[in-house]
N, C-alpha and C positions, 0 to 999 in steps of 0.2 A: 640426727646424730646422737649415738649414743653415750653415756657418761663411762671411761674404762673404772673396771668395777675392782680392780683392784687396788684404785688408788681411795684413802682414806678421807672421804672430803666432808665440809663443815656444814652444818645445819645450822636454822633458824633457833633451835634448841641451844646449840651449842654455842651461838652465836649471843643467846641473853645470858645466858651463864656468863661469858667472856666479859661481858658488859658487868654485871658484880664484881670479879674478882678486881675491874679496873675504874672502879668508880672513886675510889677514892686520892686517885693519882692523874686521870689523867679530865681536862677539862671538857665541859659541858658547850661547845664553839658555838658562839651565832650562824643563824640561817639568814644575812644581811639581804634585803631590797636591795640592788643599784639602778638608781635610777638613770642615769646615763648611759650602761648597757642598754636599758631596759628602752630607752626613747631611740639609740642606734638603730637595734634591729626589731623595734616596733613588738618587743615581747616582753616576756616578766620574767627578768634575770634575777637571780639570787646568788650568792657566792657562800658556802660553807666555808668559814675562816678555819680550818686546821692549822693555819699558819698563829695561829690564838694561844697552841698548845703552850705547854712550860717551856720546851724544847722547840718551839718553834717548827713543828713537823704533826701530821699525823701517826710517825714511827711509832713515838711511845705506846700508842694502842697496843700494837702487837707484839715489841719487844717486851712489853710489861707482863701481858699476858702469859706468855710463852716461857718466861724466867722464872716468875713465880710460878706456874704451872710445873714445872721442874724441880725448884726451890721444895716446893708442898712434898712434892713424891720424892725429895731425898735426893736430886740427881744431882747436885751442883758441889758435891764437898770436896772434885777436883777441880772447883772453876771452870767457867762458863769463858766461850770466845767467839769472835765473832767477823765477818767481814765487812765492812761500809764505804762508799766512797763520801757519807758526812750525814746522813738525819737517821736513819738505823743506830748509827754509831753513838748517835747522841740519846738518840730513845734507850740502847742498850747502856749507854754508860748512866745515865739518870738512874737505872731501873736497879743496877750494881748498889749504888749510894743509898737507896729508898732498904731497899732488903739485905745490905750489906752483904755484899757477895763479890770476892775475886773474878773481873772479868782481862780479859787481854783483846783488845782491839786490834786487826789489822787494817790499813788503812791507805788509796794507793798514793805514793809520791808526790803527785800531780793533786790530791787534796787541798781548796783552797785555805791560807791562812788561816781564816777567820771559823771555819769549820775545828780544822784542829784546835784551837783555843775552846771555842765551845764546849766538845769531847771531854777536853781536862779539867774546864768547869764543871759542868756535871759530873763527871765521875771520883773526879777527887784523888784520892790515894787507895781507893777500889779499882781504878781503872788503870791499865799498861798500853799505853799506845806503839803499835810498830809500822813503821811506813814499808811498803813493799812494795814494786812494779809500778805501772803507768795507768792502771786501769781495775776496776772490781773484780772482774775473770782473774787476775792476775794474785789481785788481796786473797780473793777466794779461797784456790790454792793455796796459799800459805796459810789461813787459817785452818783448813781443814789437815796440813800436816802437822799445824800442831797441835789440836784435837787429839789425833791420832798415838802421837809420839805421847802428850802429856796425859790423855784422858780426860781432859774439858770437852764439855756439851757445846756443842756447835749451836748456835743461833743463827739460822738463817734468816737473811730480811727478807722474802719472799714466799720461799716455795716450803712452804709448812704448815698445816692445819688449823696451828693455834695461833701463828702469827694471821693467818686472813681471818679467823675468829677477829682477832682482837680489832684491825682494820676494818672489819667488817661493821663493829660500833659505828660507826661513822652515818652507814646508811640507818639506823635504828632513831640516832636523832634527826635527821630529814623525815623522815615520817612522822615522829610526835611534831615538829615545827611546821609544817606546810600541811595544814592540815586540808589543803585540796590536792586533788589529782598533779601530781609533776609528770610532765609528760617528756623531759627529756633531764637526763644528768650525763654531763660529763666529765670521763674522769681520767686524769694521768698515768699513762703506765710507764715502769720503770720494770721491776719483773712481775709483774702482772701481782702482786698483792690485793693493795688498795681493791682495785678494780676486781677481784675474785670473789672476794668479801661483801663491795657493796650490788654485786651482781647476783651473789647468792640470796642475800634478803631480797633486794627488789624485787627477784623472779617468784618468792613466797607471797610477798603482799602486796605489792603493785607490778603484777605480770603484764601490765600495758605501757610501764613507761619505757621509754627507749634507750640505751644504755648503749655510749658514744664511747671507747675507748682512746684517747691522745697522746702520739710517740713524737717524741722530738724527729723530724727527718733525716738523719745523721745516726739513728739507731731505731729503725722501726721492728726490732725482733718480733711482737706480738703478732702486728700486720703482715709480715714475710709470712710467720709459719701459720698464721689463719689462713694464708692463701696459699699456701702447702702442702698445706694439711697434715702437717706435721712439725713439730716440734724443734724450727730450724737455726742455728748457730750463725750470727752474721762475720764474714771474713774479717770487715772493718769496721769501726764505728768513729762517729765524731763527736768527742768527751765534754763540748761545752755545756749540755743539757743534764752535768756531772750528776742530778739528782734520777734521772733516767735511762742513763745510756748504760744499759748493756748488751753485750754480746747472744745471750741466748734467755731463754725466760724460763722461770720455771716448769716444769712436766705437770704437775697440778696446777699451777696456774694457767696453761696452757690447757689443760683438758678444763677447767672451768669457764675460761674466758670464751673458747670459739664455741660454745655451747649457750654462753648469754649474755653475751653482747650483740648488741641491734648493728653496732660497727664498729671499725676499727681506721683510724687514721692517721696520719704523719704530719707536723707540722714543718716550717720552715723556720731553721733558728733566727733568721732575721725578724719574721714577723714575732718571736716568741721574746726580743728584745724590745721590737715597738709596742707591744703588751708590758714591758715592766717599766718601759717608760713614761707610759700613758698613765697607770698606773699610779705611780709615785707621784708623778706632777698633776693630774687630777683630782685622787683622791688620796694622799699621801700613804698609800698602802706598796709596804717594800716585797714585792716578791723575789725569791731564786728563780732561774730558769723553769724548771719542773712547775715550780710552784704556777706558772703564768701559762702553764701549757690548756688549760681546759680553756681560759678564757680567749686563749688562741685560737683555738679551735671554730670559734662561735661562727665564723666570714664562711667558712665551707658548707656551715647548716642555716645560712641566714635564710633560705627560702622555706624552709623544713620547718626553722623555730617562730616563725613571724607568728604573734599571737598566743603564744604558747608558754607555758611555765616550765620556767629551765632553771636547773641548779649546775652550777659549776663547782667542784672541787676545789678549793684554793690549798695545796699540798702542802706548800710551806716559804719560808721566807727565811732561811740560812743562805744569804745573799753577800759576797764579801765586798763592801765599796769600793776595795780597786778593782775590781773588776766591771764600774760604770763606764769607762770611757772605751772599752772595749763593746760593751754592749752600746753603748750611742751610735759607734762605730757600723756594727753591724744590723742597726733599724736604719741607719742613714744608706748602705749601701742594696740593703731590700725593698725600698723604697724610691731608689732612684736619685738618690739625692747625693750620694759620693760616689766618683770617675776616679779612678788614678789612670792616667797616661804615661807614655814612654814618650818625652818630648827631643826634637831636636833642634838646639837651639844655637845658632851661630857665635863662633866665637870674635865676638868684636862688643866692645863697650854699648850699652843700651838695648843691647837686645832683651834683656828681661822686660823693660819699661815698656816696649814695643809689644810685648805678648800681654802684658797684661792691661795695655789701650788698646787693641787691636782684635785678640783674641776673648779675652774675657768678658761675659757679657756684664749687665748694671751692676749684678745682684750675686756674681759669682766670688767666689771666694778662697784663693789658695789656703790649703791645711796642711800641705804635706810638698816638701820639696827637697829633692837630694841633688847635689851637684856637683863633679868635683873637676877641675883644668887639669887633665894630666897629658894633655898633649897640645899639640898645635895644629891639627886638622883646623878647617873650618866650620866644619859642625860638632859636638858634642852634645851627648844625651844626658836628660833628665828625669827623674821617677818626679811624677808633679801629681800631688793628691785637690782634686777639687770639688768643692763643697757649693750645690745648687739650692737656691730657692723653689723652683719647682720643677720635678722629670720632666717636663716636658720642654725646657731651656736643652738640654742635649745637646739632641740632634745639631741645632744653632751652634751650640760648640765645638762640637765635630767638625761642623763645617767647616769653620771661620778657621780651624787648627787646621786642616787639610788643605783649604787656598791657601792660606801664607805660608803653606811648606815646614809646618811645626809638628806635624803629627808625623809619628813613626810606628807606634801601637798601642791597642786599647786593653790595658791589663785589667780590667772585669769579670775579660774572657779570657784570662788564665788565672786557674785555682790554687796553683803551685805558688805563682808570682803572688797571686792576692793575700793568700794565708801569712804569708812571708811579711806580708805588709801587716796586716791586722792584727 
């Protein structure tokens, strides 16, 4: 497959330049051993902390680059803007403060708390935040009308030359640090940046190692249109993997990536939660979603990487803490370990007591229960959330609900219902 020739794309040249112009801003991250991957799947795990940066993101590479790139040629004296749904934003607003520059940020609604506080730390009284829409597609457009209307230079987080220059740093220090053959990295896409950059070096100087690309499942745009073959727009997306999820990828990033990447895959947000759990409480390292996505990925290549030297991308850790119980939520329920039921439960004194001698097993444990007497039937429903010590107790509760005439339906297996709960 051919590379389309009229699009402008970045070189191993272009790529050590990028490295100068951003050395004195953005960090030198470890190439960290884990030895607890490493003992899992029987290989030599390393994790690139990008999450290390100032900003907490690999972003700043590319917004730095790309600004100051700008800045030097004179192009910023109407202010610079730009779209993020929260580590762009931050890389862009740092990059505003470093070389004092007017920037305006759009940024969508649904951005968590702690994101926007970041933003207006770093940026300071350089940076204008405007929330807009539900989603990046959505910020996009408004940034780009106001580009348009005011004459500020658009800073794309993605699909622009000098931005995957700058992200493409990243692979230049896995080379000086591993100074043996890496035979597999994998790395997070969002709009295909990151992953364009460190695919463009690797394919210069280690054209043998394997290059994994990692989509949340809920927004696999890269995946769709690699198997497309074309550059495909997804109808919906599911926003929890906020540092990842969008709608369509870039057209350069998309003509770089299915050119050289070894694959491309989807993860499942629940496992991408059991990863930041594990995480934290293992090795107290906080990841965001995106950020947990590469080391998610590892269970689908466990046979591929046994023995093998593998670097994961660690993207970043703009992670908001209310948002943990949500996330427990959802590794307890991809793991088999939380049921919410539609219960029916007779209206007469004890009957709770009775369900939960009779029905529940040693080790079971109600988390969730909604109830309310609005009538006098004999039976009335309940939403009852419960919490298993191991999948495989189930079934055994299934059961026991279904003989004594408690079960009415198993809401797991509606996504309407469930989302509504979680």
């Amino acid at each position: 497959m051919k590379m389309n020739k009229t699009l402008t794309l970045p070189t191993l040249e272009s790529v050590i330049q990028a490295r100068k112009s951003i050395e004195n801003v953005v960090n030198y991250t470890p190439l960290q051993y884990n030895a607890r991957l490493s003992e899992k799947f029987d290989a030599h795990i390393y994790l690139k902390r990008e999450d290390l940066q100032p900003v907490r993101s690999y972003k700043l590479r590319g917004a730095y680059h790309k600004i100051k790139t700008l800045f030097s040629e004179g192009r910023t004296s109407e202010g610079i803007v730009c779209a993020s749904a929260g580590n762009h934003a931050q890389g862009f607003a740092f990059s505003c403060k470093q070389l004092q520059i007017k920037g305006t940020i759009f940024m969508p609604v649904t951005t968590p708390k702690q994101k926007l506080e970041q933003v207006e730390m770093f940026g300071g009284h350089f940076v204008d935040i405007k929330l807009f829409g539900d989603t990046f597609d959505a910020s996009k457009k408004a940034a780009l009308d106001f580009s348009e209307t005011f004459g500020a230079a658009f800073i794309h987080p993605f699909d622009d030359v000098q931005i995957i220059e700058g992200q493409a740093t990243v692979a230049l220090e896995i080379l000086e640090q591993k100074k043996e053959a890496t035979d597999f990295v994998f790395i997070p896409i969002g709009g295909g940046g990151l992953a364009s950059g460190i695919s463009t070096v690797f394919k210069e100087l280690s054209a043998e190692t394997q290059l994994i690309g990692v989509e949340p499942k809920g927004a696999p745009s890269m995946k769709t249109s690699i198997e497309n073959k074309i550059n495909t727009e997804l109808t919906e997306i599911d926003s929890f993997v906020d540092g990842a999820a969008v709608k369509k990828v870039g057209d350069l990033t998309f003509e770089i990536c299915r050119n050289t990447l070894s694959g491309c895959i989807s993860v499942d947000e629940g496992k991408i939660c059991e990863t930041i759990l594990q995480l934290y409480n293992k090795e107290a390292i906080v990841l965001e979603p995106a950020g947990a996505l590469s080391i998610s990925a590892l269970e689908q290549y466990k046979t591929q990487i046994r023995g093998k030297n593998v670097v994961c991308i660690v993207s970043g850790s703009n992670n908001d803490i209310t948002r943990m119980e949500e996330i427990k939520e959802r590794a307890l329920l991809y793991n088999g370990l939380k049921h919410y039921f539609m219960v029916k439960f007779p209206q007469r004194p004890g009957a709770l007591k009775d369900f939960v001698l009779n029905v529940l097993g040693t080790n079971d444990d109600i988390t969730h229960f909604e109830y309310t007497k609005k009538n006098s039937r004999e039976t009335a429903l309940a939403i009852v959330g419960i919490e298993l010590s191991d999948p495989s107790d189930f079934e055994g509760l299934r059961q026991r609900m279904q003989n004594l005439d408690y079960f009415e339906s198993y809401l797991n297996e509606n996504p309407d219902v469930l989302n509504m709960l979680v």
